[in-house]
C-alpha positions as CSV (number, residue, x, y, z in Angstrom):
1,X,-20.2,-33.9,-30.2
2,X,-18.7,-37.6,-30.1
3,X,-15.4,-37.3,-31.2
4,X,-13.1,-39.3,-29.1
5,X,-10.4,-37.3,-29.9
6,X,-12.2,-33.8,-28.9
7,X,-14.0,-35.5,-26.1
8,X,-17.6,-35.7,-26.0
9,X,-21.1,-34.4,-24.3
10,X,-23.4,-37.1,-22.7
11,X,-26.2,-37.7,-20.0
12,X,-25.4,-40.1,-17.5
13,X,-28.2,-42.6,-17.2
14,X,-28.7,-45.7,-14.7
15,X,-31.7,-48.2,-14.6
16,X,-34.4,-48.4,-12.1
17,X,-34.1,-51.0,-9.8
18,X,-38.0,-51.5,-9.3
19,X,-39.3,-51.0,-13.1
20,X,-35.7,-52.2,-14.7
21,X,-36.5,-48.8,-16.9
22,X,-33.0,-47.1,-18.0
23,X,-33.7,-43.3,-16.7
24,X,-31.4,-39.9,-17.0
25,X,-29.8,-38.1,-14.5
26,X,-30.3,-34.8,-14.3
27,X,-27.5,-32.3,-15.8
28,X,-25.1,-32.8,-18.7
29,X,-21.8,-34.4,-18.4
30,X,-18.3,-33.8,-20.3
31,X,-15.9,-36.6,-21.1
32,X,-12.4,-36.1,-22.3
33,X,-8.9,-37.3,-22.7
34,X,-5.6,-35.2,-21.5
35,X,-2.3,-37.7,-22.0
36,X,-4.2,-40.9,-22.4
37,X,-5.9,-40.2,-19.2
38,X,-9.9,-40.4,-19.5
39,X,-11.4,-37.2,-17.6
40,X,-15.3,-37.0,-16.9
41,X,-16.8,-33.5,-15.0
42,X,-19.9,-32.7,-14.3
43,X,-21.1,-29.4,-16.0
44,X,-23.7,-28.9,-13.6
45,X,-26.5,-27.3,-16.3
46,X,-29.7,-29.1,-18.2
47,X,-28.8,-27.3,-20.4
48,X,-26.5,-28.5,-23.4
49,X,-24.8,-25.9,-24.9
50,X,-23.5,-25.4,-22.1
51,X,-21.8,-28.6,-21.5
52,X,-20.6,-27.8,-24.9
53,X,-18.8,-24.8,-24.1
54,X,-17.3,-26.4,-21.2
55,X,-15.7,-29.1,-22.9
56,X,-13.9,-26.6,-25.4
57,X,-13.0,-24.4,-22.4
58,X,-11.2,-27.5,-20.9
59,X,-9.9,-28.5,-24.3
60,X,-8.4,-25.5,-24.7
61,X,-7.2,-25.4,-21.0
62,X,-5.8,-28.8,-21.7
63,X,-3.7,-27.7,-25.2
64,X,-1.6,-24.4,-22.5
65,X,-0.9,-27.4,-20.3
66,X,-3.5,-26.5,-17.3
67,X,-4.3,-29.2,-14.6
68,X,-7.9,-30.3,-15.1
69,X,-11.0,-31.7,-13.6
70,X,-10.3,-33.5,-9.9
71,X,-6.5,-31.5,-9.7
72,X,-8.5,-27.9,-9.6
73,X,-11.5,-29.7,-7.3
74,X,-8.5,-31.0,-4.8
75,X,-6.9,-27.6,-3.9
76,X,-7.4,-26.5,-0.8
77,X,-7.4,-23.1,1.2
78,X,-4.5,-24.6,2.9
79,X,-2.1,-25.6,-0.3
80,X,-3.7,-21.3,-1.6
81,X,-1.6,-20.3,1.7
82,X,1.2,-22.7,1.2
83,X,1.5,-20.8,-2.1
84,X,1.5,-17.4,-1.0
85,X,4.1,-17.7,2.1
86,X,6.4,-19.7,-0.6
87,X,6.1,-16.8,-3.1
88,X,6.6,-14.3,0.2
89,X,9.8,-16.4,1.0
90,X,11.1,-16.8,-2.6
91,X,10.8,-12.7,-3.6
92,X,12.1,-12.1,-0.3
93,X,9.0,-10.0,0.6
94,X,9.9,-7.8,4.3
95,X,5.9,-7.9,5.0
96,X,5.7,-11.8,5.3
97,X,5.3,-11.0,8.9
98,X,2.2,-9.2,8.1
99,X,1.2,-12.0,5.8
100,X,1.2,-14.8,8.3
101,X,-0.5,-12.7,10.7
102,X,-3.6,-12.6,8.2
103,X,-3.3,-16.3,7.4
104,X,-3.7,-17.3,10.5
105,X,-7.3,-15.3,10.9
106,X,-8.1,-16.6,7.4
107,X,-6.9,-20.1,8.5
108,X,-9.5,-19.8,11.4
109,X,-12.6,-19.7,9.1
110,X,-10.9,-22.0,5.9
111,X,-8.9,-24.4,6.6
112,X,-9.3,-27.5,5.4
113,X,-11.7,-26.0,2.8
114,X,-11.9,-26.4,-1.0
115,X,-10.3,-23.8,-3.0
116,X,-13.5,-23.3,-4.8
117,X,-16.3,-23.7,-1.6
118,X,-14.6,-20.0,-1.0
119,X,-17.3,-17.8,-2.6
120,X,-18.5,-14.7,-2.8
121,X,-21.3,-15.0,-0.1
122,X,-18.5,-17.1,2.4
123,X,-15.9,-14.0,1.9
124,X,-18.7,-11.8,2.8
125,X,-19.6,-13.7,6.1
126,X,-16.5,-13.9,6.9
127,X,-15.8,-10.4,6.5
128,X,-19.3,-9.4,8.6
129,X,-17.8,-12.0,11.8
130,X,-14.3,-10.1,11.4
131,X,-15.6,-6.7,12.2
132,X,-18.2,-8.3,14.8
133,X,-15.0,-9.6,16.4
134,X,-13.5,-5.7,16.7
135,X,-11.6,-5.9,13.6
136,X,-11.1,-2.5,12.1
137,X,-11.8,-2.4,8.3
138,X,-8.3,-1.6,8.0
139,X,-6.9,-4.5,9.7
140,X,-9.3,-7.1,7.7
141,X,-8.6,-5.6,4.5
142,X,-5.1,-6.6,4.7
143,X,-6.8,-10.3,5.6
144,X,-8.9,-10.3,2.1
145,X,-5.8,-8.7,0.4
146,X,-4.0,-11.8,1.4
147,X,-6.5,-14.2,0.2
148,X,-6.7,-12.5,-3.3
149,X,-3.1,-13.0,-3.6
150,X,-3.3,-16.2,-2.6
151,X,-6.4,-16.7,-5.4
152,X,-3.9,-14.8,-7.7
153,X,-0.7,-16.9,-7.2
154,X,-3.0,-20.0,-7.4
155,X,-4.8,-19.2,-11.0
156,X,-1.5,-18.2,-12.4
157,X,-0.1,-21.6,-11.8
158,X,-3.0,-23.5,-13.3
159,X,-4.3,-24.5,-9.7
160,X,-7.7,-23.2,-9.6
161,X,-10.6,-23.0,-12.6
162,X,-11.1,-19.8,-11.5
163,X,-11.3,-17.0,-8.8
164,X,-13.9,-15.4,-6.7
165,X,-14.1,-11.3,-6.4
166,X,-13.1,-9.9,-3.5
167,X,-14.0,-6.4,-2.3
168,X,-12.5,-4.7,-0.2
169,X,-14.0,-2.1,2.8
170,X,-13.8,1.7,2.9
171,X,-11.1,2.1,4.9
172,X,-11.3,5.7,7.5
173,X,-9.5,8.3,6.2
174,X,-5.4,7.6,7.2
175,X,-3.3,9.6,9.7
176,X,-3.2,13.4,9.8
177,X,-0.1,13.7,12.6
178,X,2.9,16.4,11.8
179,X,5.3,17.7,13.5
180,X,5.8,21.3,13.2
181,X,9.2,22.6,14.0
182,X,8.0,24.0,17.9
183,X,6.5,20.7,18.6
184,X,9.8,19.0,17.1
185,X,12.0,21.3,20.0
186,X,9.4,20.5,22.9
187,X,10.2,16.5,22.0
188,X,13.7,17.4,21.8
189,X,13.6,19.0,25.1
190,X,12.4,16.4,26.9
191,X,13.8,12.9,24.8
192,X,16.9,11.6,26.5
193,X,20.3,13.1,24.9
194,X,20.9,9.8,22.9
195,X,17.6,10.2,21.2
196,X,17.2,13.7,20.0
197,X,20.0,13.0,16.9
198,X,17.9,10.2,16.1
199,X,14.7,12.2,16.3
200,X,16.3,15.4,14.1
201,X,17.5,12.9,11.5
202,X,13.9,11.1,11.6
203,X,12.1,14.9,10.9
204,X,14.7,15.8,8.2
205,X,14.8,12.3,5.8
206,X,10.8,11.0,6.4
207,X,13.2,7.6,6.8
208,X,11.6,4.7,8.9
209,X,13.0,5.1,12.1
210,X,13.6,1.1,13.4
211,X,14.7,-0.5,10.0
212,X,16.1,2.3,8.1
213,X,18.0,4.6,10.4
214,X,18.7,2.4,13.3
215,X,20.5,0.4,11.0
216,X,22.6,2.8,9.4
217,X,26.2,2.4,9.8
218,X,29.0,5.3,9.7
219,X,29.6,2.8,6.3
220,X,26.5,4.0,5.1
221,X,27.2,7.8,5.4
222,X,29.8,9.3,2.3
223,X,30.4,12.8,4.3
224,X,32.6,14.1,1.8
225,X,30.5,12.9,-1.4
226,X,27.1,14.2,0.7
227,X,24.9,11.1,0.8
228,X,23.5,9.4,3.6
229,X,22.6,5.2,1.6
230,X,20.3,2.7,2.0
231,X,21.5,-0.7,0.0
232,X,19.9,-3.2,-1.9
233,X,17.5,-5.2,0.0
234,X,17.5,-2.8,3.3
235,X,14.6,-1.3,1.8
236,X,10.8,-2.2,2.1
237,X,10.5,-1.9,-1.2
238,X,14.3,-3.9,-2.1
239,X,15.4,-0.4,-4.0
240,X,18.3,1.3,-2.7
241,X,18.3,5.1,-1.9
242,X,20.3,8.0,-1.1
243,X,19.3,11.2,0.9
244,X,21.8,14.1,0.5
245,X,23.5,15.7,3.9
246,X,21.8,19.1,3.6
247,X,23.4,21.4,6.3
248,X,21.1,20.7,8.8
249,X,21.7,16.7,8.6
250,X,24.6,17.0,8.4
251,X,25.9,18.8,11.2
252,X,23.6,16.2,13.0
253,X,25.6,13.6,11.6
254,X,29.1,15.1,11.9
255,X,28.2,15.8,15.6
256,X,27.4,12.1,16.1
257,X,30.6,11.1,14.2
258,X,32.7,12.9,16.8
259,X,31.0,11.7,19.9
260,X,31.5,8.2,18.2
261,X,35.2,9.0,18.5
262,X,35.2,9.9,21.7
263,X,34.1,7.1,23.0
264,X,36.1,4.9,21.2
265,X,39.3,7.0,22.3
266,X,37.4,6.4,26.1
267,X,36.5,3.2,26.1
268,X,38.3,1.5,24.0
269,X,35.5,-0.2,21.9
270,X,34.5,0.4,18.0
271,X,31.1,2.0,17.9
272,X,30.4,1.0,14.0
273,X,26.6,2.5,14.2
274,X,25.3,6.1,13.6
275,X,22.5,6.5,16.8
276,X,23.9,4.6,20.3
277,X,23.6,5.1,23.7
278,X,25.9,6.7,25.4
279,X,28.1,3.8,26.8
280,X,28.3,3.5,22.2
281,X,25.8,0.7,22.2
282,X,23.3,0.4,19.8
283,X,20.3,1.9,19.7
284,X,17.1,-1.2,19.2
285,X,14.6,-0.4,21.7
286,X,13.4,3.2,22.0
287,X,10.1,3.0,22.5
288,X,9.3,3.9,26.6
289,X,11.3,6.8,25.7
290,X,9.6,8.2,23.4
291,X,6.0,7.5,25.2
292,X,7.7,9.7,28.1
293,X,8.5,12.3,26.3
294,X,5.6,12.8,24.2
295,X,3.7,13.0,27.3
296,X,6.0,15.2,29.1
297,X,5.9,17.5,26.2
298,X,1.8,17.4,25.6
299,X,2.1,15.1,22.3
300,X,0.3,12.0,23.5
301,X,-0.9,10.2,20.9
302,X,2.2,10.5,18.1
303,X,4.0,7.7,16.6
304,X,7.4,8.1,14.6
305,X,5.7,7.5,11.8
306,X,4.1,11.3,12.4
307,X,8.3,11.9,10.9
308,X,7.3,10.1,7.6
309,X,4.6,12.4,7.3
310,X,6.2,15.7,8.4
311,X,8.9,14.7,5.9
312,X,6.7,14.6,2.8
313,X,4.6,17.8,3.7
314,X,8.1,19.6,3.9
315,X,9.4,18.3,0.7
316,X,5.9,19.6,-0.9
317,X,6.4,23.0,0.7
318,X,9.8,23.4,-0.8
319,X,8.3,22.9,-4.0
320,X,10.1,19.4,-4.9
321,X,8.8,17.5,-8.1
322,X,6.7,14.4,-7.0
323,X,9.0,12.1,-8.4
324,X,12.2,13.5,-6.7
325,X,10.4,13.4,-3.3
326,X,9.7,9.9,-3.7
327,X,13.1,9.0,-4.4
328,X,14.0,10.4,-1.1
329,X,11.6,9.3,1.2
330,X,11.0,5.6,-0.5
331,X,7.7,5.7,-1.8
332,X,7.5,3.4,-4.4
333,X,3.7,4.3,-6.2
334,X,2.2,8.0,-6.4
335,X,-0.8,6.5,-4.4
336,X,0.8,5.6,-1.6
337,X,3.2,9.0,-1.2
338,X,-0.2,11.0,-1.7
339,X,-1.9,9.3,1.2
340,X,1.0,11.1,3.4
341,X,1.2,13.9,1.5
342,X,-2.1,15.1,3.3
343,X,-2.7,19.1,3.1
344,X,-2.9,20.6,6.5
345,X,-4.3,24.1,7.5
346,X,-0.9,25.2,7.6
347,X,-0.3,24.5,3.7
348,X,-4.4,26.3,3.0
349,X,-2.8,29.0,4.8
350,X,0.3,29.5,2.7
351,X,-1.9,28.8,-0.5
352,X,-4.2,32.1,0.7
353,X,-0.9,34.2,1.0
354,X,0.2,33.8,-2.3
355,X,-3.1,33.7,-3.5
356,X,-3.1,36.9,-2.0
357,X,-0.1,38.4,-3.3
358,X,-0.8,37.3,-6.7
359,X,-4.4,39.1,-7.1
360,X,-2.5,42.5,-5.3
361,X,0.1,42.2,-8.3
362,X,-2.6,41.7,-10.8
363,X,-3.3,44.9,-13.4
364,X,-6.7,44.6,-14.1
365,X,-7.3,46.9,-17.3
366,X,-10.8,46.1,-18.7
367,X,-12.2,47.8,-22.2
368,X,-15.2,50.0,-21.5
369,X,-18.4,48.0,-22.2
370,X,-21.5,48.8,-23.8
371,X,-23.3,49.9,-21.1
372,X,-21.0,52.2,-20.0
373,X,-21.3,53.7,-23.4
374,X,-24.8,53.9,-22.8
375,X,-24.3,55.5,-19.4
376,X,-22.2,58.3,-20.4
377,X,-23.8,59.6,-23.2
378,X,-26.9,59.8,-21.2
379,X,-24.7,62.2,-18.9
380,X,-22.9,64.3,-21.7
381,X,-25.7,64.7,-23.8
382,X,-27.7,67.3,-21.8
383,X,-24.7,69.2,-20.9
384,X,-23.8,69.6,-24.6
385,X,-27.2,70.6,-25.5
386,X,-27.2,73.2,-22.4
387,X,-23.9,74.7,-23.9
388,X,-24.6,74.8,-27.1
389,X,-28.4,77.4,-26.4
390,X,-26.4,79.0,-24.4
């Protein structure tokens, strides 16, 4: 294959200095042109088919307007993570917190490497000195998540010849807290007055409790229309969402609504969000009091999250459609909403009453068989004969 204009295959050769013999290197080489510019790569085979192939890969490459030879051998770990925080920044991504916080573990073992030095067997090692370090598999499969989007973003803008396979680790199964309603009162009896509406709303919606209810404004409630909103963008997922004031939430909210005019008639001052303090401040740190309580109650050991759960189990027990549920809590994929929607003894236990119930009700008629046929004729019989010497 010498066609200038399609490139060309060739070995490389240079001449002894002792014997003044010209000799071959080993290993084929590809030439070729890409707007007037002459490109030459090493196929790194003996082989020269392969070469061949190579050249009409990057000929091809060359005709959808890809970067070639050195340009995909220049990029860096560095410009992969450049990449991903600018495509974080530019979508407006709320986990770019999380993102950073990987890169800079990733940044620890990469930098300054070549995008394609990054194999297989260094992911792996890297992987093995993370969990030797503590890391829980969790933890540093959000770190190799990272880099694969990184590896993505990079081969869909032509940066990188191609992309290594990452695998991930088997993650422990996820969280099993719930709140049932007696252990809701006992946290409730023991949280500070401000806190309990919070709690109760927390329990009811499955909402996240620091950037989705905190926030909420008495802008964001429609009392007369029944909707408590989330807006564009104040979402994890960007999506707005509505929950609707079931009675419950609603006299939650309708009780915080008039202690928010009271202390405005008091004091003087606009209190313009839904959970405050008392003095109609805003709620942003509540964390000490919620570690008190839980241990003054005997619930060491729970997060607020345990509300997200609690949340989804309810909506499953009051036999909402997947879909719906989602809509209401925020769960943007099945998978995700499943991993919450974990079945607890409580739920086995309701599935065995109605199992229950159901059998009781059942009218089990069957047709008399064969050998019941059999059976009784083997009883009548004698009796007949008896009656009829008789």
């Amino acid at each position: 294959m010498k066609n200038r204009g399609l490139g060309s295959v060739y070995r490389p050769q240079y001449r002894d200095r002792k014997t003044g013999e010209r000799k071959e290197v080993w290993g084929w080489w590809i030439v070729y042109h890409v707007h007037g510019r002459r490109i030459r790569e090493n196929a790194h085979s003996e082989n020269r088919a392969d070469a061949v192939r190579l050249l009409k890969r990057r000929l091809g490459e060359a005709a959808e307007g890809k970067p070639l030879g050195p340009e995909l051998e220049r990029t860096t770990f560095d410009d992969l993570a450049q990449m991903l925080v600018d495509d974080y920044k530019a979508n407006r991504r709320k986990s770019l917190d999380r993102i950073e916080d990987a890169l800079k573990h990733l940044r620890t073992a990469f930098s300054g490497w070549k995008a394609h030095h990054i194999t297989v067997d260094q992911i792996a090692r890297y992987t093995a000195r993370r969990l030797e370090e503590s890391a829980t598999p969790g933890t540093t499969n959000r770190e190799l998540g990272a880099l694969r989007c990184a590896f993505n973003i990079a081969s869909e803008a032509g940066r990188i010849a191609s992309k290594p396979r990452i695998k991930m680790l088997a993650e422990a199964n996820p969280r099993q807290g719930f709140f049932e309603p007696h252990e809701l009162q006992m946290l409730l009896d023991e949280s500070p007055v401000y806190l309990r509406p919070l709690y109760r709303v927390a329990y009811i919606t499955g909402w996240r409790v620091p950037s989705e209810l905190l926030t909420r404004r008495w802008s964001n409630i429609d009392l007369e229309a029944g909707w408590m909103r989330l807006e564009p963008g104040e979402t994890k997922n960007g999506k707005p969402r509505e929950f609707p004031l079931v009675s419950e939430l609603r006299t939650v909210l309708e009780d915080q609504y008039q202690l928010a005019r009271q202390i405005e008639r008091t004091n003087g001052q606009s209190v313009p969000w839904i959970f405050f303090h008392l003095d109609g401040t805003p709620i942003k740190e509540f964390r000490d009091g919620w570690l008190n309580a839980c241990k003054r109650a005997g619930l060491s050991g729970r997060i607020p999250h345990d509300f997200r759960r609690t949340a989804v189990r309810n909506l499953i027990r009051a036999g909402i459609p997947t879909q719906t549920a989602m809509k209401l809590t925020g769960h943007l994929t099945p998978s995700v909403f499943d991993r919450y929607a974990i079945i607890d003894t409580g739920m086995l236990r309701e599935a065995g009453t109605k199992l229950a119930t159901q059998l009781s009700l059942e009218n089990r008629r069957y047709g008399v068989t064969p050998g019941q046929i059999e059976r009784m004729a083997a009883e009548v019989m004698p009796k007949l004969r008896q009656s009829q010497d008789s």
